[in-house]
N, C-alpha and C positions, 0 to 999 in steps of 0.2 A: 400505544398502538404496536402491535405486533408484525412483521417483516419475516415471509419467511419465504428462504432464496434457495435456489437449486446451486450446486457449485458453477455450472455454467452460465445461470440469469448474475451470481455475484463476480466473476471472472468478467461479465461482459460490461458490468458498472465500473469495477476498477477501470476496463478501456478505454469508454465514455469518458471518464472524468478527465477536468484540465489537466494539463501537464508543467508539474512542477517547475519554479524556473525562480535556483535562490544564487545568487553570484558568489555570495561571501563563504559556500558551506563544500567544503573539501568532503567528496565521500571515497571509501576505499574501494577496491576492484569487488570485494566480497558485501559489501553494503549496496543497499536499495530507499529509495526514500520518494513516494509516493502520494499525493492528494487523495486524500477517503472522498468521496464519493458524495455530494450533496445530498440523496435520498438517504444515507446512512449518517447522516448526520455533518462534523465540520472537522478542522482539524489535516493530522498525516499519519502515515503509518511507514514505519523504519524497519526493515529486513534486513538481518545482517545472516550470513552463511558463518555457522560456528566449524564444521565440519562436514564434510562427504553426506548426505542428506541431512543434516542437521540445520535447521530455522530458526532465528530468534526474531517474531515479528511483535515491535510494538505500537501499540495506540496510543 
């Protein structure tokens, strides 16, 4: 099945979805660590700021 999102319909899933909540996991000022989105599937997704607009986001 195919899923196809406008950048605002998928910004507004990320919002929806729960909010992360791990005690044991230290993130730094420049890291982001997020719950994907149940209609996308399961899982997190990890943003780290490499530099001045620069993104490393993984799944």
């Amino acid at each position: 099945m195919t899923l196809t999102l406008s950048i605002s319909d998928f910004d507004e899933l990320y919002q929806q979805a729960p909010k992360l909540q791990v005690e044991n996991l230290v993130l730094d000022g420049f890291e982001e660590l997020e719950r994907v989105p149940k209609i996308l599937g399961w899982g997190y997704n990890r943003i780290m700021n490499l530099s001045l607009g620069v993104w490393l986001g993984l799944l």
